[in-house]
Backbone as CSV, one residue per row, in Angstrom:
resi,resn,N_x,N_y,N_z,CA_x,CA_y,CA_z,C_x,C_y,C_z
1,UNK,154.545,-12.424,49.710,153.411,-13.011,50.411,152.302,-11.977,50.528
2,UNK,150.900,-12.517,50.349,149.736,-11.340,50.906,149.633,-11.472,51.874
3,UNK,149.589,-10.077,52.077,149.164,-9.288,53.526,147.033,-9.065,53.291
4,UNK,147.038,-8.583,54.688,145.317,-7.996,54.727,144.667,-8.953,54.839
5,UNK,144.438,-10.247,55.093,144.244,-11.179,55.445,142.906,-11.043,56.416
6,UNK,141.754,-11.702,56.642,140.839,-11.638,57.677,140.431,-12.772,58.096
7,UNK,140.951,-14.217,57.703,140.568,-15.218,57.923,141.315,-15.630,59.407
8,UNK,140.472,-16.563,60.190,141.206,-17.404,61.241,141.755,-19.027,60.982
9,UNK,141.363,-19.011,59.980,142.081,-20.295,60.086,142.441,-20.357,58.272
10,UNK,143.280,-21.779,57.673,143.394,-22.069,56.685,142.299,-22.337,56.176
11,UNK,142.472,-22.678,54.763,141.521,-22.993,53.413,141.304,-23.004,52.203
12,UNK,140.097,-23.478,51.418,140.447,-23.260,49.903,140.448,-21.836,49.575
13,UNK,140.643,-21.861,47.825,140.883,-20.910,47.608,140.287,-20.905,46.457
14,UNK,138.817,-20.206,45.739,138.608,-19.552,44.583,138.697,-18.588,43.776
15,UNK,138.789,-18.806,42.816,139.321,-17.582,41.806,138.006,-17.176,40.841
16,UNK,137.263,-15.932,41.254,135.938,-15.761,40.382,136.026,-15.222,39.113
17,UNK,135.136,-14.752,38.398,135.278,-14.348,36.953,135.877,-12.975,37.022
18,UNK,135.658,-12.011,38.136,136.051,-10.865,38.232,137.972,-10.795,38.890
19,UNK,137.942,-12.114,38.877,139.305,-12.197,39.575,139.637,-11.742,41.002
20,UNK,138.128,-12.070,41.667,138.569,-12.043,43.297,138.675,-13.497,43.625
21,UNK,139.252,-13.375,44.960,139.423,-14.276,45.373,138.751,-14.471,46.737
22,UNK,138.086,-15.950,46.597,136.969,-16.532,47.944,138.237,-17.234,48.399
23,UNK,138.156,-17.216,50.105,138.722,-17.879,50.541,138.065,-18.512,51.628
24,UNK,138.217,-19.390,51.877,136.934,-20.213,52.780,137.771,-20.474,54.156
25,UNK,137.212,-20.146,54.964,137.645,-19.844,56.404,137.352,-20.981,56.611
26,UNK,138.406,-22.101,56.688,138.053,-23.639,57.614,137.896,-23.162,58.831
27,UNK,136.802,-24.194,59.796,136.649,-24.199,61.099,136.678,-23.451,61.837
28,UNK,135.761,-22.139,60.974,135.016,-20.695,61.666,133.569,-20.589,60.815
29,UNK,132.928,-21.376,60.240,131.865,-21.412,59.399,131.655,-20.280,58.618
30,UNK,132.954,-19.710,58.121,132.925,-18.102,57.250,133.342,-18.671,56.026
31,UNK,133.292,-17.434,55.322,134.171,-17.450,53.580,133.938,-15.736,53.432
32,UNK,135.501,-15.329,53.223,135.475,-14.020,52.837,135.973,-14.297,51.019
33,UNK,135.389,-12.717,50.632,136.137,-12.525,49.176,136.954,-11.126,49.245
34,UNK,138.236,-11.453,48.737,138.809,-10.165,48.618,139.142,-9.902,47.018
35,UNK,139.826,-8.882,47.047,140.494,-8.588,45.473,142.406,-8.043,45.702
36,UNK,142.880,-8.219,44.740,144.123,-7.358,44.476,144.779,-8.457,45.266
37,UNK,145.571,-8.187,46.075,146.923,-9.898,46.715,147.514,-9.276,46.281
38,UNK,148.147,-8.146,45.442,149.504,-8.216,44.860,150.265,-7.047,45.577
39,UNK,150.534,-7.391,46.847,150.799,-8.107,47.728,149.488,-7.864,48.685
40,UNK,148.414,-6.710,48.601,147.804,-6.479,49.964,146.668,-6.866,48.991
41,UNK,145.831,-7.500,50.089,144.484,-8.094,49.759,143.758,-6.920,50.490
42,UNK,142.434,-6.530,49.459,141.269,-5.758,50.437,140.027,-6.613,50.345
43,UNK,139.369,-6.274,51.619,138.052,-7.406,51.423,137.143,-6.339,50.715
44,UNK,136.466,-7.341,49.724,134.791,-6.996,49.202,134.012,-7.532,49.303
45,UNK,134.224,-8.533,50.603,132.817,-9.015,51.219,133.033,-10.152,52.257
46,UNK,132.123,-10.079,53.139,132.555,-11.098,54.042,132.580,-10.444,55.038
47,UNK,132.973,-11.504,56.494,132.566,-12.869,56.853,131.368,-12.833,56.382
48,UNK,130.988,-14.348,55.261,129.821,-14.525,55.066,129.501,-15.944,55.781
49,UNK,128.441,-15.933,56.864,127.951,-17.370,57.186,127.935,-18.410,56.330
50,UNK,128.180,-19.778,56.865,127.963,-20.506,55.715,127.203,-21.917,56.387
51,UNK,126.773,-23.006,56.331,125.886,-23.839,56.933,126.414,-24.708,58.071
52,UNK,127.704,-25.071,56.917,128.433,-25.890,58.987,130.134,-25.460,57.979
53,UNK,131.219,-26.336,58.600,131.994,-26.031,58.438,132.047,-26.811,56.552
54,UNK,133.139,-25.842,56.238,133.558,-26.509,54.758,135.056,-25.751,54.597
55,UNK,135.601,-26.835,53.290,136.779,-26.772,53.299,137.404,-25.886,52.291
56,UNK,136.514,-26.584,50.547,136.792,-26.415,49.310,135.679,-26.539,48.358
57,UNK,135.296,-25.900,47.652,134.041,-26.379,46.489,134.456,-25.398,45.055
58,UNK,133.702,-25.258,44.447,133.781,-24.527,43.085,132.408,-23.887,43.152
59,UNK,133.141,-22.479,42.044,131.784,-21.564,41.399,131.281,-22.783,40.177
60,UNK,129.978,-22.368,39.707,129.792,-22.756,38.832,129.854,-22.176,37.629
61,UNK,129.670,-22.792,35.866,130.332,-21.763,34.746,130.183,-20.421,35.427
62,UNK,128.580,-19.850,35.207,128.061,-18.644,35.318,128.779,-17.783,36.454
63,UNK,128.957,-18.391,37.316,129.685,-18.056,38.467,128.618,-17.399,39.440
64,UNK,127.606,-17.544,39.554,126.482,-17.007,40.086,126.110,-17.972,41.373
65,UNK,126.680,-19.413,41.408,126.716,-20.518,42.303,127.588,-21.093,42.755
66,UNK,127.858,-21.444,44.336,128.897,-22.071,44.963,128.473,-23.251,45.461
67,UNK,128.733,-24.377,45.695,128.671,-25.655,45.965,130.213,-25.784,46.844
68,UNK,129.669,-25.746,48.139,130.739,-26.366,49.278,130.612,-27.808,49.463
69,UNK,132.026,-28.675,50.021,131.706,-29.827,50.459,131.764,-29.296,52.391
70,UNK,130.400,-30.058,52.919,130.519,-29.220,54.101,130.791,-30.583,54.982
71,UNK,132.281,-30.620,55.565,132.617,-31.675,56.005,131.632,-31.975,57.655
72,UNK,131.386,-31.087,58.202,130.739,-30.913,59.442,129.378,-31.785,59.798
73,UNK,128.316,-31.567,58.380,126.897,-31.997,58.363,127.035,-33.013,56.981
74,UNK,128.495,-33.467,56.845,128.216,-34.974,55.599,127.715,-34.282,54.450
75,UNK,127.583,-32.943,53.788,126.530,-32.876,52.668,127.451,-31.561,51.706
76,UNK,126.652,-31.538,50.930,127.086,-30.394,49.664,126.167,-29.010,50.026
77,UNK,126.958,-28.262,50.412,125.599,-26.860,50.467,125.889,-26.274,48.990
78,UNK,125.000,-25.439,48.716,124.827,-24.737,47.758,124.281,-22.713,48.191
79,UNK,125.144,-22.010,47.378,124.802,-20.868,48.104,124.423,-20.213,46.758
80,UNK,123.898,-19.168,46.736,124.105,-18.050,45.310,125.193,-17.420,45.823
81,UNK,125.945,-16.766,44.627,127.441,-16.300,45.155,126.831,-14.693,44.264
82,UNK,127.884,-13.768,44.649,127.941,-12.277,44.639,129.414,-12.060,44.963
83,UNK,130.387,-11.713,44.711,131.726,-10.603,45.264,131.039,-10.108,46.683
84,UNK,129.842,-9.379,46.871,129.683,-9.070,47.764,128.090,-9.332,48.729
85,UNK,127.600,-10.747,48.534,126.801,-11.339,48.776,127.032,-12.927,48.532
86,UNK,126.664,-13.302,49.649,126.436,-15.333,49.420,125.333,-15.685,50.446
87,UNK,124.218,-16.452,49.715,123.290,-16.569,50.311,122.781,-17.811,50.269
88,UNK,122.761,-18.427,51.460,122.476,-20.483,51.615,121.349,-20.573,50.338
89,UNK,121.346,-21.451,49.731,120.304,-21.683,48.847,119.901,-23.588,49.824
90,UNK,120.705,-24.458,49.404,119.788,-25.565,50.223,121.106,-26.550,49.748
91,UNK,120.775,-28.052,50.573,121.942,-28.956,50.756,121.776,-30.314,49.894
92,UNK,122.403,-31.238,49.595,122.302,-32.513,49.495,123.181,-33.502,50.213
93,UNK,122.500,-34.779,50.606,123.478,-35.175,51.287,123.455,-36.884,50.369
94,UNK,122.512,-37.500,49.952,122.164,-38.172,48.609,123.139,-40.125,49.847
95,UNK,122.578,-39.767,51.165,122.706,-40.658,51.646,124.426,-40.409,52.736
96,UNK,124.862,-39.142,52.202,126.351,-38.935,53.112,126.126,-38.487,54.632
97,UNK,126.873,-38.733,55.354,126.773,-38.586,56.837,128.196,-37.798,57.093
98,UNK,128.378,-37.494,58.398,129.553,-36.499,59.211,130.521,-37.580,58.919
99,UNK,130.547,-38.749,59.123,131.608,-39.607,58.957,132.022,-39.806,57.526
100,UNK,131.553,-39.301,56.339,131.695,-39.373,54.968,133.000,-38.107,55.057
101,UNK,133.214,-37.564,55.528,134.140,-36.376,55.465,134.073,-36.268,53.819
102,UNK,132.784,-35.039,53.745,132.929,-34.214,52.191,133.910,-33.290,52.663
103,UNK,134.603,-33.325,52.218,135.900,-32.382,51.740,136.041,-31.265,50.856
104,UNK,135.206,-31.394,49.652,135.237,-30.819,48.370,133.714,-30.998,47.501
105,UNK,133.038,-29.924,46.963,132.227,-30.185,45.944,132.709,-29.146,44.425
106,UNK,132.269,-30.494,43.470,132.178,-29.018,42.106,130.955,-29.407,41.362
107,UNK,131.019,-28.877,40.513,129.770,-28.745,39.059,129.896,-30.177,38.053
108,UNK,129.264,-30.547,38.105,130.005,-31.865,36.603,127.895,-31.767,36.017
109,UNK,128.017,-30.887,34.852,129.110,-30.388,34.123,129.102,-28.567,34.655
110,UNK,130.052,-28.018,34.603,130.325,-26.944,35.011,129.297,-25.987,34.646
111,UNK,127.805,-25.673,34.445,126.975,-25.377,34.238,126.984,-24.052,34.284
């Protein structure tokens, strides 16, 4: 099991091109990235704010973009991603509300 852990609660889990791993802090409005797990995780970035709460989303190809489903505010945020930077870029909600429970966003097509 990994150790080094900084999250408070469960969540998804991404795997970037550099082979860190985002893990998205459900229901603390964070997402840290660490590297290594085998067995001890170290962070390389994080707690990074994120717009309301979210669960799960995907990088995109480039890996330069994250798309959360942010179950909290009904909508898709979008951040620029970094290993050691993530920065809100802006939302869609394309008619979804808090009661839509977004759960998840990805890329179609993986751009």
């Amino acid at each position: 099991a990994a150790t080094g852990w900084k999250n408070q609660y469960y969540g998804g889990l991404i795997v970037d091109k550099a082979g860190n791993l985002i893990s998205i802090d459900y229901d603390s409005d964070a997402l840290w990235v660490y590297s290594g797990c085998n067995p001890t995780c170290t962070v390389v970035g994080g707690p990074f704010a994120l717009e309301g709460n979210s669960f799960y989303g995907s990088l995109n190809k480039k890996g330069t973009e994250l798309a959360l489903g942010d179950w909290q505010l009904g909508q898709v945020d979008f951040y620029r991603y970094t290993p050691t930077s993530v920065t809100y870029l802006y939302s869609i909600n394309a008619g979804l509300t808090p009661s839509s429970a977004v759960n998840a966003a990805a890329f179609s097509p993986a751009l």
